[in-house]
C-alpha positions, -999 to +999 in steps of 0.1 A: -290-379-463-319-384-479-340-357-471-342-341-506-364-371-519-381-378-491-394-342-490-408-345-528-434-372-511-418-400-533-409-437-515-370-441-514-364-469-541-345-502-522-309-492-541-311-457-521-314-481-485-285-501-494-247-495-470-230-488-505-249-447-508-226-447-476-193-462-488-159-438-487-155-455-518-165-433-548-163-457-572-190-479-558-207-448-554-208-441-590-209-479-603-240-487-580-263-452-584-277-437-610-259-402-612-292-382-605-294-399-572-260-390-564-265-353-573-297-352-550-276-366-526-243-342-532-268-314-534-282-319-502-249-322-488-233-289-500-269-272-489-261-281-457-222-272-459-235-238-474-261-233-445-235-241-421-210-217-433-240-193-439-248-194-402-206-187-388-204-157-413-238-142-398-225-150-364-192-137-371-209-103-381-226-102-350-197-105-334-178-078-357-211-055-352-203-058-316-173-050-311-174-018-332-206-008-316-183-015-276-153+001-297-179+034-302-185+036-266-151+033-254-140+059-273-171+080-260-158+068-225-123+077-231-126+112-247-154+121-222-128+108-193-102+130-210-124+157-208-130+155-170-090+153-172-084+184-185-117+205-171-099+207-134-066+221-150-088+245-168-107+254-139-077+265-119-065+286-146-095+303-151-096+310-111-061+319-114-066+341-139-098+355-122-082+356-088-048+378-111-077+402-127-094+413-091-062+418-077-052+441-105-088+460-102-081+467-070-047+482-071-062+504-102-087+518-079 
């Protein structure tokens, strides 16, 4: 890519047009360019490695955020639900127990 000197407004010189910029080869890399080229060019590339990897870290704490925020509310779900659980059992005792204290007044008297 060679978006880094394009964007400074200067013409690409004819060696940066040239297959070899391209080459898997290293050596012609470095034989053919003159090494401030190639670190614009290596730059560029780890910018955009950095941006990329930038971007799946902020999208894996969105995803993180997420799941704690749905972990939250299904532990508000499940204690409420235990709640309901135990508020009938409680309920009967506490008529049980009522139901135990107005027979009792009533033999008193």
């Amino acid at each position: 890519s060679h978006t880094l000197i394009e964007r400074r407004g200067k013409p690409l010189p004819l060696w940066a047009k040239d297959a070899v910029i391209n080459s898997p080869n290293l050596s012609n890399l470095l034989a053919s360019k003159p090494i401030r080229y190639i670190y614009l060019c290596l730059s560029e590339k780890n910018k955009a490695e950095l941006s990329k990897k930038n971007k799946a870290e902020a999208e894996l704490s969105k995803k993180n955020k997420a799941e704690a925020e749905l972990s939250k509310k299904n532990k508000a779900v499940a204690w409420m639900s235990e709640m309901v659980l135990v508020q009938e059992p409680v309920a009967v005792l506490l008529s049980v127990v009522r139901w135990r204290w107005a027979m009792q007044s009533t033999r008193i008297e």
